[in-house]
N, C-alpha and C positions, 0 to 999 in steps of 0.2 A: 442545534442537533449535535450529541455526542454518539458514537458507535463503539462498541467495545466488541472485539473480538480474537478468538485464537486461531492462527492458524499456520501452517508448515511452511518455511523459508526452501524456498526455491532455484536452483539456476537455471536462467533462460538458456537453450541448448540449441540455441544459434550461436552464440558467444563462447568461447571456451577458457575465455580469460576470467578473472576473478572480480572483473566488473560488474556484471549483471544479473543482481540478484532481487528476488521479489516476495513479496509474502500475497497471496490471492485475497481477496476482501470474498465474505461468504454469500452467497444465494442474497439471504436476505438483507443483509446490509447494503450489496449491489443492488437492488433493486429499490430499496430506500434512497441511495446517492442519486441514480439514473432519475429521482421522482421531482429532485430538488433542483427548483426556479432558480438557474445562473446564466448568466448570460455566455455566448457561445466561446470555447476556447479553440485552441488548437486538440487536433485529432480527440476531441471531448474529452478532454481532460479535465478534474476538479481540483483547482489550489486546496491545499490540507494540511491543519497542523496535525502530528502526530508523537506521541507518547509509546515511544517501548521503556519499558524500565524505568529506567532517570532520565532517560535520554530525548528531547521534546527536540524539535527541526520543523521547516514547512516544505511542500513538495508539492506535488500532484499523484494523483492515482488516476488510469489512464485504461477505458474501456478496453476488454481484450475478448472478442468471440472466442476464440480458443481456449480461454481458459473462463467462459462462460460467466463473466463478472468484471468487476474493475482489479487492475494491480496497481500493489505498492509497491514502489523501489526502495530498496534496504539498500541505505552505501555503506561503501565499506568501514567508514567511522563509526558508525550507528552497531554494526556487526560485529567489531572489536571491543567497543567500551560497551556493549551488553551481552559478551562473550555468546556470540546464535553460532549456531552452527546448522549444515547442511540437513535439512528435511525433520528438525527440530521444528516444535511449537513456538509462536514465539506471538504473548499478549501484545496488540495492539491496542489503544485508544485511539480514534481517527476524527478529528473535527473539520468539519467543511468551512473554507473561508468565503467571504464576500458576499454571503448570505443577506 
């Protein structure tokens, strides 16, 4: 399973430092993730390779009620060398690992 989607880079607004930043995974792509057979992780999290630009990394994206879907963490390398900035769009590709 690949997911492509666009959507606005974020700072979580409990943090005020320049560490935590996220892009929201949309409606239906979270409800696609939430559907797929993995075995259980910490706070449901999914291992995930991810593609912005040039830029490929793996991570996790990490169920959020508040923000009504799973989030991605954008670090701050990934932010630099695909120049995102604050409440910009910003394509992802998302692939789920251990499938």
């Amino acid at each position: 399973m690949q997911l492509t989607f666009t959507a606005p880079l974020w700072q979580w607004d409990a943090r005020q430092d320049d560490a935590w930043w996220f892009v929201t995974v949309p409606p239906d792509e979270s409800d696609l993730l939430a559907e797929v057979p993995l075995p259980p992780r910490g706070f449901g999290s999914i291992r995930v390779q991810v593609t912005v630009g040039t830029t490929t990394w793996r991570t996790s994206v990490f169920p959020s009620k508040e923000q009504s879907g799973y989030v991605l963490p954008m670090k701050k390398a990934v932010r630099r060398a695909e120049g995102l900035a604050p409440g910009e769009p910003v394509e992802v590709t998302l692939t789920p690992l251990d499938l």
